[in-house]
N, C-alpha and C positions, 0 to 999 in steps of 0.2 A: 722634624721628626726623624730620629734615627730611624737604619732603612734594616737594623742585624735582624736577626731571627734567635728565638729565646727558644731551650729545649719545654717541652711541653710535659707535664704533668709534676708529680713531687720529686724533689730531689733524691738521687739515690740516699739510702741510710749507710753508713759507712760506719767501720768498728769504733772508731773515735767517737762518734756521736753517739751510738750506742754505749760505750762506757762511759760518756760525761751522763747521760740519762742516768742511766743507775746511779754511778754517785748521787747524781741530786737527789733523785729518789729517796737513799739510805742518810741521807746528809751527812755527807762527806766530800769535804774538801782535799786539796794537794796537799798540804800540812798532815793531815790527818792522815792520808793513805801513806806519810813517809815513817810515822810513829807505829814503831808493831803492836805496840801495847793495844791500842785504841781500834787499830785495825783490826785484829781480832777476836774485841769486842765483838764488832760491830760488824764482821764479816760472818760470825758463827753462828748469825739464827738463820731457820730457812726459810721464812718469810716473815721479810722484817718489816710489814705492813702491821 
């Protein structure tokens, strides 16, 4: 049994992670956020729930 020690509770959220969330959220992939057209579809509602 390893002897390390693991930090305790949930991992910090980091900006990266927070902006892969939202993409998924809005479904959108790296293709799509390189196309303007599409991105600004889908970027201009304000809840696109």
């Amino acid at each position: 049994m390893p002897t390390t020690t693991r930090n305790r509770g949930r991992p910090p959220t980091t900006w990266l992670t927070t902006i892969q969330k939202d993409l998924k959220e809005i479904d959108l992939d790296e293709q799509d956020s390189r196309n303007r057209a599409v991105w600004r579809i889908r970027t201009r509602k304000a809840d696109p729930k």
